[in-house]
py3Dmol code that shows the C-alpha trace and the ligand (Angstrom):
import py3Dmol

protein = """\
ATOM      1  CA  UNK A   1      59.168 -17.174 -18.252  1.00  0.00           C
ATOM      2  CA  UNK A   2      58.068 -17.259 -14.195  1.00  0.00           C
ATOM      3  CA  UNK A   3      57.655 -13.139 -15.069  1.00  0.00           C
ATOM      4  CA  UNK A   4      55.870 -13.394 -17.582  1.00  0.00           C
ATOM      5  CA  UNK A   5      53.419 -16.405 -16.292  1.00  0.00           C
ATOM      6  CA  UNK A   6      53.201 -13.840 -13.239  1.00  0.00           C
ATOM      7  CA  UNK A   7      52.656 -10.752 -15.244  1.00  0.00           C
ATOM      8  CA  UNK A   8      49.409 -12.643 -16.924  1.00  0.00           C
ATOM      9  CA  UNK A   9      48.586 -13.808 -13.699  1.00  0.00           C
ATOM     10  CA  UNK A  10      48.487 -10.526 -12.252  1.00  0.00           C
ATOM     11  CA  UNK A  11      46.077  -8.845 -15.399  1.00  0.00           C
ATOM     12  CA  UNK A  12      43.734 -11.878 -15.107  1.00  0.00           C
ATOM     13  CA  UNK A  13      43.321 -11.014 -11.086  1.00  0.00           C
ATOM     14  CA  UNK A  14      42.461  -7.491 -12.194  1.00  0.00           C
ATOM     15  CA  UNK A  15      39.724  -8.797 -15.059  1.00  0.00           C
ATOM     16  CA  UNK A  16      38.219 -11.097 -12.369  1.00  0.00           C
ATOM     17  CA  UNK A  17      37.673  -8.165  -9.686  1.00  0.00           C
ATOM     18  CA  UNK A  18      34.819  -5.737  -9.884  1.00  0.00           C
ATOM     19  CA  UNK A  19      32.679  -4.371 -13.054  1.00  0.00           C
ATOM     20  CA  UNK A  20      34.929  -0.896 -12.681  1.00  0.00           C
ATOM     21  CA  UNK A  21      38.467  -2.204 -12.624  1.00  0.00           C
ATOM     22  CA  UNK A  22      37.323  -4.543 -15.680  1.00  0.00           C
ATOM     23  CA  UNK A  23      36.280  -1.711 -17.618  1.00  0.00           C
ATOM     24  CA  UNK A  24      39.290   0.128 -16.298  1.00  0.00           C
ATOM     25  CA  UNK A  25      42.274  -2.849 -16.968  1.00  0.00           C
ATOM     26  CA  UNK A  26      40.632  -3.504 -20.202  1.00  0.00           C
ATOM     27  CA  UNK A  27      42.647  -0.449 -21.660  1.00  0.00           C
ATOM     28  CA  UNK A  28      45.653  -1.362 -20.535  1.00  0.00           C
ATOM     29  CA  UNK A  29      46.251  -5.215 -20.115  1.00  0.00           C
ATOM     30  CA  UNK A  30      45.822  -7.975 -23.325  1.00  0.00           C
ATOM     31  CA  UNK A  31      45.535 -11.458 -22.169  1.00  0.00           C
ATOM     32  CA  UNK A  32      45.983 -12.526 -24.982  1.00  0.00           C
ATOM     33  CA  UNK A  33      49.002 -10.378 -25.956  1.00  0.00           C
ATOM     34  CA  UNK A  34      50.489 -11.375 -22.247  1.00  0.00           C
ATOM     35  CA  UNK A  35      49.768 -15.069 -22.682  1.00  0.00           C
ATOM     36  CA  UNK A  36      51.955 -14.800 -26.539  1.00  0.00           C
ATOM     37  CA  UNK A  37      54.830 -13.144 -24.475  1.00  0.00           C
ATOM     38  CA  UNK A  38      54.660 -16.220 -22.125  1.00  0.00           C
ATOM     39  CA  UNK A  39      54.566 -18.340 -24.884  1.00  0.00           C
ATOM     40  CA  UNK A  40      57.371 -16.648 -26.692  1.00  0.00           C
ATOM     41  CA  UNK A  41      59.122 -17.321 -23.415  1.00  0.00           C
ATOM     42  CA  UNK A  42      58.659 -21.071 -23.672  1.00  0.00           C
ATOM     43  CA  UNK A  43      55.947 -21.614 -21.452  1.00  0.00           C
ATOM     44  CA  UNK A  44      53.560 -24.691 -21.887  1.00  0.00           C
ATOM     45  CA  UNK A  45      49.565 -24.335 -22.579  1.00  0.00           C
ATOM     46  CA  UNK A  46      49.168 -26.030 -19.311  1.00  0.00           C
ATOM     47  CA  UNK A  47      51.537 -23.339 -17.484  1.00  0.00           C
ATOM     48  CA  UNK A  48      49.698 -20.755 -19.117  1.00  0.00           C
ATOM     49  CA  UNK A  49      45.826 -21.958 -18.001  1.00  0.00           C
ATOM     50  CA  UNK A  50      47.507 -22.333 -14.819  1.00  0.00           C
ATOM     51  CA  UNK A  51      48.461 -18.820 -14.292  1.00  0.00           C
ATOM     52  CA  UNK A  52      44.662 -18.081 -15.833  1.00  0.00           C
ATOM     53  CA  UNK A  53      43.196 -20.372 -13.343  1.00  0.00           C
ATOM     54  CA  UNK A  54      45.076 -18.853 -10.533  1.00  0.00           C
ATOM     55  CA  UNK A  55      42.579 -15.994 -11.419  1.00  0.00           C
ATOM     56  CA  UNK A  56      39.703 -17.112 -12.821  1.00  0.00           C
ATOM     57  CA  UNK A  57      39.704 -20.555 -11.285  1.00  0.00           C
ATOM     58  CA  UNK A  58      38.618 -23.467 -12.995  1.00  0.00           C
ATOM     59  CA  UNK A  59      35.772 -24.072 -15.839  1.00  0.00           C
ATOM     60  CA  UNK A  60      33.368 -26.653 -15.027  1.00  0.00           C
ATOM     61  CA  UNK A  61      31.058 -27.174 -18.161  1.00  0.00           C
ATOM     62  CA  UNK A  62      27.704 -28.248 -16.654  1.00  0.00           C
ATOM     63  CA  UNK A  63      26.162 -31.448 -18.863  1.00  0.00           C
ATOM     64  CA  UNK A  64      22.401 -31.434 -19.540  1.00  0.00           C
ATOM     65  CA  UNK A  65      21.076 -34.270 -20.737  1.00  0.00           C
ATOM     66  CA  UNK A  66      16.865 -34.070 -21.911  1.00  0.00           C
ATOM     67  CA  UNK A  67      14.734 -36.927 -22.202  1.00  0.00           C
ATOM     68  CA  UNK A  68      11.700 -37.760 -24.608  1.00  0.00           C
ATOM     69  CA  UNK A  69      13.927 -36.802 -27.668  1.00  0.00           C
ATOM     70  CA  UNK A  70      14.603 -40.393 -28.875  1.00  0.00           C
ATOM     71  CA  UNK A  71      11.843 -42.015 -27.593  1.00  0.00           C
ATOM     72  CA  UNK A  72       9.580 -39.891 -29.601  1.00  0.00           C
ATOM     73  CA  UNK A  73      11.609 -40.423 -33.013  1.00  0.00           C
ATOM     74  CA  UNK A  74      12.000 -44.700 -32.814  1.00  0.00           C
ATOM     75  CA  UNK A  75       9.037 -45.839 -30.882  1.00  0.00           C
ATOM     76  CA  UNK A  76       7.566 -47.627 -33.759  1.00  0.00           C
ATOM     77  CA  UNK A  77      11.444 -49.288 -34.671  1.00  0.00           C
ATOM     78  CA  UNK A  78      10.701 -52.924 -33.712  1.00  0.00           C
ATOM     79  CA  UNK A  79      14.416 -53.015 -32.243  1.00  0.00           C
ATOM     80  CA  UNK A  80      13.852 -49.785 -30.354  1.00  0.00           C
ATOM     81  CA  UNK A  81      10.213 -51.660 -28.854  1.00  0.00           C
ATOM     82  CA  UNK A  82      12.772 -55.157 -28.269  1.00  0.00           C
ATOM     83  CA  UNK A  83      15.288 -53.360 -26.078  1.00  0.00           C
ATOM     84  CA  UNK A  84      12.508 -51.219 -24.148  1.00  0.00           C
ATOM     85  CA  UNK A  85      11.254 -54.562 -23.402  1.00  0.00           C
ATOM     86  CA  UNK A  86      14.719 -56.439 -22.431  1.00  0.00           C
ATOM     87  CA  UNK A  87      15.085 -53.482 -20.072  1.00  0.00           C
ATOM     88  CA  UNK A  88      11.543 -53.661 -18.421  1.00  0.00           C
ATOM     89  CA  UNK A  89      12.323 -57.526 -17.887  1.00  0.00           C
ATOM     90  CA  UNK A  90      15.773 -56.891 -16.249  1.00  0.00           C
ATOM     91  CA  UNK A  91      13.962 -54.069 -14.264  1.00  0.00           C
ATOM     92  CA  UNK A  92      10.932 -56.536 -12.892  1.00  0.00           C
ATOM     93  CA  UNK A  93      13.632 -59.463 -12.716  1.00  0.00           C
ATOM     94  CA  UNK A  94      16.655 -57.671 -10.717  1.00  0.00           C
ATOM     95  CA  UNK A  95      14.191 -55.133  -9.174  1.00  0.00           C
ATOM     96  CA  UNK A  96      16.402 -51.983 -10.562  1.00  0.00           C
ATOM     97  CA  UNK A  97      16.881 -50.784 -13.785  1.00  0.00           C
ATOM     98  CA  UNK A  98      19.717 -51.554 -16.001  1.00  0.00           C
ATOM     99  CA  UNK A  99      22.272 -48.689 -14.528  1.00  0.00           C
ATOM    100  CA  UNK A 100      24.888 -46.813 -17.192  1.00  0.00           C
ATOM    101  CA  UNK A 101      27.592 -44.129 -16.079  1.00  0.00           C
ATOM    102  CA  UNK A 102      28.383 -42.404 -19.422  1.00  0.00           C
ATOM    103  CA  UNK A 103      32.082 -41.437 -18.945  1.00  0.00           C
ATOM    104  CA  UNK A 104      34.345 -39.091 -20.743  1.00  0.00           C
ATOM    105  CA  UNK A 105      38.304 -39.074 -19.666  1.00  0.00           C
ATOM    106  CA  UNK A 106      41.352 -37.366 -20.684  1.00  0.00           C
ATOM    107  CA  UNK A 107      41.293 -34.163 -22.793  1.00  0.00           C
ATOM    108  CA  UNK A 108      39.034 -34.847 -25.201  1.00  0.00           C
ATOM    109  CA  UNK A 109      35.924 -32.924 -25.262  1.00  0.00           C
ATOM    110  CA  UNK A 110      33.475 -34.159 -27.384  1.00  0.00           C
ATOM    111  CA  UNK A 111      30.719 -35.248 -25.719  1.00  0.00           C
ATOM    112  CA  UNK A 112      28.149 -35.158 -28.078  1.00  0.00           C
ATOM    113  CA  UNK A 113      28.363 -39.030 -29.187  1.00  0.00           C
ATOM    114  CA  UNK A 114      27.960 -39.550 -24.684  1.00  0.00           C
ATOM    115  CA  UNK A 115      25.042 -37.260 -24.620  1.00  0.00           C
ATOM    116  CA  UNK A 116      23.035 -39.185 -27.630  1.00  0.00           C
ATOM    117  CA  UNK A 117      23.985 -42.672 -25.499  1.00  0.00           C
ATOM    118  CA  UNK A 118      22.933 -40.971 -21.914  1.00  0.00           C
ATOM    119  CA  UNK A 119      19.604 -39.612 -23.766  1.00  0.00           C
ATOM    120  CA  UNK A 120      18.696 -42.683 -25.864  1.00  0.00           C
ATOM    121  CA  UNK A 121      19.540 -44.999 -23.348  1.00  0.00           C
ATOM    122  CA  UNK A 122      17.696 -43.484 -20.403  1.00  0.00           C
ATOM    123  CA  UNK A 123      14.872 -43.372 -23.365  1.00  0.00           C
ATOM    124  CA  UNK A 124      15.050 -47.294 -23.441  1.00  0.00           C
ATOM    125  CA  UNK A 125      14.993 -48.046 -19.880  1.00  0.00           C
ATOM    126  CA  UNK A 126      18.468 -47.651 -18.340  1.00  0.00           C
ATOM    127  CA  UNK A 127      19.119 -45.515 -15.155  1.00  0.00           C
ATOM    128  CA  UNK A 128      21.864 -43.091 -16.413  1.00  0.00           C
ATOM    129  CA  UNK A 129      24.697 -41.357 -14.854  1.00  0.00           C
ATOM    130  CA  UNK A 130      26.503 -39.184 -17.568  1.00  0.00           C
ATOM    131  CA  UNK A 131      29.849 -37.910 -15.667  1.00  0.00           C
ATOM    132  CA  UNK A 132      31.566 -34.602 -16.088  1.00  0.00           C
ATOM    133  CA  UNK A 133      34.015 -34.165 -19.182  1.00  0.00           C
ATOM    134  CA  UNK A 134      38.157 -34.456 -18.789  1.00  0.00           C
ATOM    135  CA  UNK A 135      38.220 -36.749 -15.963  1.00  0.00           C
ATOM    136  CA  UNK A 136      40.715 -39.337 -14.576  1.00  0.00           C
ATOM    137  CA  UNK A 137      40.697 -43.177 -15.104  1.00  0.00           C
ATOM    138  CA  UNK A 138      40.592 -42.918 -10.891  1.00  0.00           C
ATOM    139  CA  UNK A 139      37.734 -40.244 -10.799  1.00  0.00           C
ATOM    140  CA  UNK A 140      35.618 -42.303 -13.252  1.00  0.00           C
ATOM    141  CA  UNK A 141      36.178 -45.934 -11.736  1.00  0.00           C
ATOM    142  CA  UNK A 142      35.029 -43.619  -8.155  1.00  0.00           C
ATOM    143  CA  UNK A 143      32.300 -42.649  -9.688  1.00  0.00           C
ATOM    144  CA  UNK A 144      30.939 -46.115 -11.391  1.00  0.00           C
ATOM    145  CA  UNK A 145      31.260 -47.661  -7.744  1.00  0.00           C
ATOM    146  CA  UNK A 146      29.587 -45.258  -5.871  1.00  0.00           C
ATOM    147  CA  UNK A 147      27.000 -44.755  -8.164  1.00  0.00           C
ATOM    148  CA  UNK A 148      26.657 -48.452  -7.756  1.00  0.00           C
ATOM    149  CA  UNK A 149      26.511 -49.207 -11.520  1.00  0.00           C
ATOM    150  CA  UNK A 150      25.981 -52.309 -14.038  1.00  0.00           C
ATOM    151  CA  UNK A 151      27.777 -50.701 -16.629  1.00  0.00           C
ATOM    152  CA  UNK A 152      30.139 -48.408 -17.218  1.00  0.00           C
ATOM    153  CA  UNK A 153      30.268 -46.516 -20.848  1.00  0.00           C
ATOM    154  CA  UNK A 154      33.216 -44.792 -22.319  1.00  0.00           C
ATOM    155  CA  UNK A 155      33.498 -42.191 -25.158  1.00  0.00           C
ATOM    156  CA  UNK A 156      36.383 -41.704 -26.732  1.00  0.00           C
ATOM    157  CA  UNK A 157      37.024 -39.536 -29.969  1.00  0.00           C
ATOM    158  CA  UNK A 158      40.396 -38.183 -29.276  1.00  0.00           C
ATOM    159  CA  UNK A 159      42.790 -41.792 -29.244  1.00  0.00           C
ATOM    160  CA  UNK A 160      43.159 -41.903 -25.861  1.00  0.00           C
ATOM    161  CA  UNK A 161      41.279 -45.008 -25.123  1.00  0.00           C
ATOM    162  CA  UNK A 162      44.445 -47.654 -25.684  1.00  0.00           C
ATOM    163  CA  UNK A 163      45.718 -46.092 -22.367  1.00  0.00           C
ATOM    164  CA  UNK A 164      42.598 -44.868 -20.593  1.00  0.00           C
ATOM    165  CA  UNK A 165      40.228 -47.502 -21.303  1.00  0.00           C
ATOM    166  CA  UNK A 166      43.086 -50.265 -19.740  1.00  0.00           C
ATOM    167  CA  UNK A 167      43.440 -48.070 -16.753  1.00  0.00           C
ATOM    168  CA  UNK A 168      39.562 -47.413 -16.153  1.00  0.00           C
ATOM    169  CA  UNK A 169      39.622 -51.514 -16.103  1.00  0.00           C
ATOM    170  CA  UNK A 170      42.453 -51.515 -14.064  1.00  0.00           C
ATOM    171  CA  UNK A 171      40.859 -49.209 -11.330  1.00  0.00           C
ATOM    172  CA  UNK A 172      37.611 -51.636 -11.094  1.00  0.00           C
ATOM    173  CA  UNK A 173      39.130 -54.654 -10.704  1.00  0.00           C
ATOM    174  CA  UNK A 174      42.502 -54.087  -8.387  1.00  0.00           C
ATOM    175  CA  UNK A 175      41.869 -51.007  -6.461  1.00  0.00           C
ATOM    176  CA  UNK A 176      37.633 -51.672  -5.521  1.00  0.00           C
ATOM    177  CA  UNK A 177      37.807 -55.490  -6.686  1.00  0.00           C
ATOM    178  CA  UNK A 178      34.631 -54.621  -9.055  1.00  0.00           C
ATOM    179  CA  UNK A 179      35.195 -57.249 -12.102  1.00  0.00           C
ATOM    180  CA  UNK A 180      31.259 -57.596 -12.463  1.00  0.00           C
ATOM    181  CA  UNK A 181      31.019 -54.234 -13.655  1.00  0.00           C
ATOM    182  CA  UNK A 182      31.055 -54.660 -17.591  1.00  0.00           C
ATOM    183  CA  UNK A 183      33.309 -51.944 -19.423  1.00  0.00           C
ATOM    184  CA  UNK A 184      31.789 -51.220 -22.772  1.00  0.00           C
ATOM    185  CA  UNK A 185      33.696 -48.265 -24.842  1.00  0.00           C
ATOM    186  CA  UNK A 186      32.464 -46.277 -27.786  1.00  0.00           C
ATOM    187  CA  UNK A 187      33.215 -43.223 -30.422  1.00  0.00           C
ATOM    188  CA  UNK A 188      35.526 -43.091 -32.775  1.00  0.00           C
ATOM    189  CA  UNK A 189      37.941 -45.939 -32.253  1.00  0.00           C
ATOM    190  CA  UNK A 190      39.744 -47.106 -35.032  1.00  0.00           C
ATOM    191  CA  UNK A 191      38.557 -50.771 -35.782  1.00  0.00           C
ATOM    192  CA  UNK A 192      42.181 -52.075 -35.267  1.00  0.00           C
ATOM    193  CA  UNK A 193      42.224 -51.369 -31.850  1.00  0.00           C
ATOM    194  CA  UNK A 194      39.014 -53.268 -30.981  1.00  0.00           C
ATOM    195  CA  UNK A 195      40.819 -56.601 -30.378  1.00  0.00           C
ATOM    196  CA  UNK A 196      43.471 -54.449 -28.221  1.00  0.00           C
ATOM    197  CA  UNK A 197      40.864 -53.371 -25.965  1.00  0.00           C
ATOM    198  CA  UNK A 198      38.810 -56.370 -25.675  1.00  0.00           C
ATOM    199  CA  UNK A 199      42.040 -58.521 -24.407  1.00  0.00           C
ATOM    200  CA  UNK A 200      42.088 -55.088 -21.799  1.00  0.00           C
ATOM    201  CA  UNK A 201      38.542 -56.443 -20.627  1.00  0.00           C
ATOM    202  CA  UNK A 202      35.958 -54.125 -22.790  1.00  0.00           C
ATOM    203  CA  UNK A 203      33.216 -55.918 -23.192  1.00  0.00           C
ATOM    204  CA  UNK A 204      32.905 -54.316 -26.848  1.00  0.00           C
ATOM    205  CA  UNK A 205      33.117 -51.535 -28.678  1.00  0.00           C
ATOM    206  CA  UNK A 206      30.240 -49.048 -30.624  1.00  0.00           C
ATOM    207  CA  UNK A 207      31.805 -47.103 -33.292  1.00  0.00           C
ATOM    208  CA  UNK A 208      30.369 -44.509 -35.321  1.00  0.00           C
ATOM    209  CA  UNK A 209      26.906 -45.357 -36.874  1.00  0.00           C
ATOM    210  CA  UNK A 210      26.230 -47.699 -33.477  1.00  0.00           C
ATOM    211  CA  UNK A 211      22.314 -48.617 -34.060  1.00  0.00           C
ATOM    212  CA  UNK A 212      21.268 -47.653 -30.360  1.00  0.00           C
ATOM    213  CA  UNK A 213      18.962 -49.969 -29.772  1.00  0.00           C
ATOM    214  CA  UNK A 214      21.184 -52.794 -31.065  1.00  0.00           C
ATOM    215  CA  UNK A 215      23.866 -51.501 -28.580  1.00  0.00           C
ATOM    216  CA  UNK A 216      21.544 -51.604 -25.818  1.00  0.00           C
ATOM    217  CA  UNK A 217      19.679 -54.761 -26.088  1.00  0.00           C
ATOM    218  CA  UNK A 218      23.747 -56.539 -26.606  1.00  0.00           C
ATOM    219  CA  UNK A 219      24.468 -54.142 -23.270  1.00  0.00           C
ATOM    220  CA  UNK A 220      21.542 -55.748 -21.227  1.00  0.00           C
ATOM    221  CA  UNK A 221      21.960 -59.219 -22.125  1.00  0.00           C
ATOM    222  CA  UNK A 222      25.608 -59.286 -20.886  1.00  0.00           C
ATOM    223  CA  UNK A 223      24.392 -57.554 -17.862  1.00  0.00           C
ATOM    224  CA  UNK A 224      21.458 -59.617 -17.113  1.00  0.00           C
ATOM    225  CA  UNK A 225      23.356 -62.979 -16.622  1.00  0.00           C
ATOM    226  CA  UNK A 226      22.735 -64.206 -20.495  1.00  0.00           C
ATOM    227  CA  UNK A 227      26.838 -63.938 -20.597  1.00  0.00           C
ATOM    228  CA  UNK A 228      28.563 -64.975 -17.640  1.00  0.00           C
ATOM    229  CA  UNK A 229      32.149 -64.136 -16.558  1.00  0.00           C
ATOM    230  CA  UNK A 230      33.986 -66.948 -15.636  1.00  0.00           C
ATOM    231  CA  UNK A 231      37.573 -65.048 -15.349  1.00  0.00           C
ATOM    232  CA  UNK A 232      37.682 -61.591 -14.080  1.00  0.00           C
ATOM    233  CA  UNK A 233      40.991 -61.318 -12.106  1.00  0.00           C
ATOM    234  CA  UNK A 234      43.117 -61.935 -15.102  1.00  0.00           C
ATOM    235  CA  UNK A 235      44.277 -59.075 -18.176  1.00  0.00           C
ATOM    236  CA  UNK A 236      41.718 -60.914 -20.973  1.00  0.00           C
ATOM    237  CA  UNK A 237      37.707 -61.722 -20.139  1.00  0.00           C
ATOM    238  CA  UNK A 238      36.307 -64.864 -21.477  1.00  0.00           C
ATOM    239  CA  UNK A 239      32.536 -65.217 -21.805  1.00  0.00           C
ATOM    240  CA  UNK A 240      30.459 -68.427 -21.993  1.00  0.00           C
ATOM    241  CA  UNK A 241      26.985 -68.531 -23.799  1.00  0.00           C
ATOM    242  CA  UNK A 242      25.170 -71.184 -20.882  1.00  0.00           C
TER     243      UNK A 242
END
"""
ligand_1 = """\
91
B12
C 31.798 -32.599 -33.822
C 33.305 -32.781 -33.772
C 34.042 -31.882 -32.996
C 33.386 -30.780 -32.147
C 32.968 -31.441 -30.804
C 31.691 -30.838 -30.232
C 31.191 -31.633 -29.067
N 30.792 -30.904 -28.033
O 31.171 -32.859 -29.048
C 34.580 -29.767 -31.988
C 34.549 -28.786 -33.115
C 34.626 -29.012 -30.667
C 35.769 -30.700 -32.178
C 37.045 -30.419 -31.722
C 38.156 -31.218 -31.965
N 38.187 -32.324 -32.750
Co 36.602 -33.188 -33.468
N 35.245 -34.052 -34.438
C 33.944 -33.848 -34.486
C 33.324 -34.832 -35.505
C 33.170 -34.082 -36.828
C 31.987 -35.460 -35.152
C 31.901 -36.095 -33.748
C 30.429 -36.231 -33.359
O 29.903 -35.432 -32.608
N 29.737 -37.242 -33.922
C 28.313 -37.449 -33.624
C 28.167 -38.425 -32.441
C 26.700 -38.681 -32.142
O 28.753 -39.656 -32.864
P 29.805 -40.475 -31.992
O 30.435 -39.654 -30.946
O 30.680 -41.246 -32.902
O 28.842 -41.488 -31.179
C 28.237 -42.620 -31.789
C 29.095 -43.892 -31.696
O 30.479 -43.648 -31.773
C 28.669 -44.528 -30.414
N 29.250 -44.083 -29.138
C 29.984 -43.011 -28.794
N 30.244 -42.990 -27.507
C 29.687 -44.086 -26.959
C 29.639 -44.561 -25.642
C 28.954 -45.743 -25.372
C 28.872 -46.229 -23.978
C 28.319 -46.468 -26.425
C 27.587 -47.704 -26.148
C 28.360 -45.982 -27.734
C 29.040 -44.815 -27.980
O 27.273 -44.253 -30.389
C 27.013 -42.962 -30.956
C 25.729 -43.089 -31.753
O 25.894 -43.930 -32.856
C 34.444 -35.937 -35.589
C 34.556 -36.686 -36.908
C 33.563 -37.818 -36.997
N 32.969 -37.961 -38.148
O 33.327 -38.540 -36.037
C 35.707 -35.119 -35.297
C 36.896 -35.801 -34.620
C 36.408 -36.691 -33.489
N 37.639 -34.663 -34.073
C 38.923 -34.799 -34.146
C 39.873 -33.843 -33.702
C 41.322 -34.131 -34.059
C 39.492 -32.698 -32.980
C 40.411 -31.619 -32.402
C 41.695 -32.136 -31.730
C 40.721 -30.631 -33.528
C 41.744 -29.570 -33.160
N 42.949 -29.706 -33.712
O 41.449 -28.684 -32.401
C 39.494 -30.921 -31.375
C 39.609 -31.599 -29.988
C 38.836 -30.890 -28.922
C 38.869 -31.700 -27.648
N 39.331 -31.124 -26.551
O 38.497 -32.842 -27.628
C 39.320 -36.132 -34.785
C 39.813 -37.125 -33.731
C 40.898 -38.031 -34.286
C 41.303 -39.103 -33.302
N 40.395 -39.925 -32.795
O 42.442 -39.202 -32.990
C 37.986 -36.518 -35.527
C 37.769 -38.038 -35.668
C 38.050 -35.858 -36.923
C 39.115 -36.489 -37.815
N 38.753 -37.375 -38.706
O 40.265 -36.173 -37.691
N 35.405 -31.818 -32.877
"""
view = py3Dmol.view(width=600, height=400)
view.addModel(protein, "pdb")
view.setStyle({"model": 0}, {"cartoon": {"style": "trace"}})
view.addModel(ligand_1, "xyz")
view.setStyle({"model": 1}, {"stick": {}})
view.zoomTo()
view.show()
């Protein structure tokens, strides 16, 4: 197996280097071929994109969120104009916006579902961070902090979120002592797991068909002091209604 994860590594070098010895390895190396024998020889998909990245190093997909879009669709939707308005109020009361990071952990890489709640929400009012795809509970909960968030937003299609979504929490509140900052989680979920994640500390959950506005205006009100936590430090939250 180490030959032939060395053998692909080797080809991929070549089909990094220069235009010429491209063209010229093209004839005689297959990737693909090579990465089948290192399958064939028991290696993992992780030991394979290893030897790959040895070469090529590693993808970064580069997120683009655009504005307007939502805005320009629901401006006459009296819940769209009611959560525009919560978030001006926060805004003149707290003097900042209402601030999101729109996370996506683990291997799961759809982000479309993030890149709706980044656009609509920064539509509404929010300030929003939208992170990079496939990171760690650690890299997120970094991220939240130093981007000095209220909120932080996770999407989760691929059923990672019973151990991701308890970690992320986990992170905030022991390691940076950050229970204020409200965990909300989203995508598909199955509806069973709700509770689960709740008792973790998620504020709630937005499945598929989420009304945005709705998800926004319930968003702002817990951040804006409507809901108060009276009992961070422990595994459950509890909220009052004052
Ligand atoms: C499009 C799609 C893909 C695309 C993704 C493209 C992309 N860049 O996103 C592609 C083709 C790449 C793909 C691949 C795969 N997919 Co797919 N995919 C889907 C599909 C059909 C739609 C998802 C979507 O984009 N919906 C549209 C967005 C706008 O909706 P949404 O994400 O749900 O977001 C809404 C709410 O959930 C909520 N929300 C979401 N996030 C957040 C965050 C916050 C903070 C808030 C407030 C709200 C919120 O608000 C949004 C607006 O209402 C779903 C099935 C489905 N009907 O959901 C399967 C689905 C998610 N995929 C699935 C699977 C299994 C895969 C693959 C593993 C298939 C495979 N064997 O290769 C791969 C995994 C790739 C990977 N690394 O993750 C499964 C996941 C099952 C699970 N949860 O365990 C699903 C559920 C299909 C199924 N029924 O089996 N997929």
């Amino acid at each position: 197996m180490k030959e032939a994860l060395q053998a692909l590594t080797a080809a991929a070098s070549l089909d990094a280097t220069s235009h010429e010895r491209r063209q010229a390895n093209r004839a005689q190396a297959n990737l693909l071929e090579l990465a089948v024998i290192a399958a064939r020889h028991r290696a993992t998909l992780g030991e394979i994109s290893d030897a790959f990245e040895k070469a090529f190093g590693r993808y970064s997909a580069t997120i683009r969120s655009i504005s307007g879009v939502y805005s320009a669709e629901s401006m006459q939707d009296p819940e769209m104009k009611e959560a525009m308005r919560l978030a001006d109020e926060f805004a003149k009361a707290e003097g900042r916006r209402p601030r999101i990071l729109v996370a996506k952990m683990g291997q799961d890489g759809h982000d479309r579902g993030a890149k709706v709640i980044a656009t609509s929400f920064a539509d509404i009012g929010f300030d929003v961070d939208i992170g990079p795809l496939f990171q760690t509970p650690q890299e997120v909960a970094k991220q939240a902090i130093e981007n000095d968030v209220h909120v932080l937003g996770i999407s989760s299609l691929a059923g990672g979120h019973k151990t991701l979504v308890p970690e992320v929490i986990k992170e905030l509140r022991e390691t940076y002592k950050r229970p204020d900052i409200l965990v909300v989680a989203g995508g598909v979920i199955p509806p069973n797991d709700y509770d689960f994640l709740k008792q973790a500390g998620c504020f709630d959950v937005y499945g598929p068909g989420t009304k945005i506005p709705v998800a926004a205006k319930g968003i702002i009100e817990a951040i804006d002091g409507t809901w108060i936590l009276i009992n961070a430090d422990v595994a459950s939250t509890h909220w009052v209604d004052p």
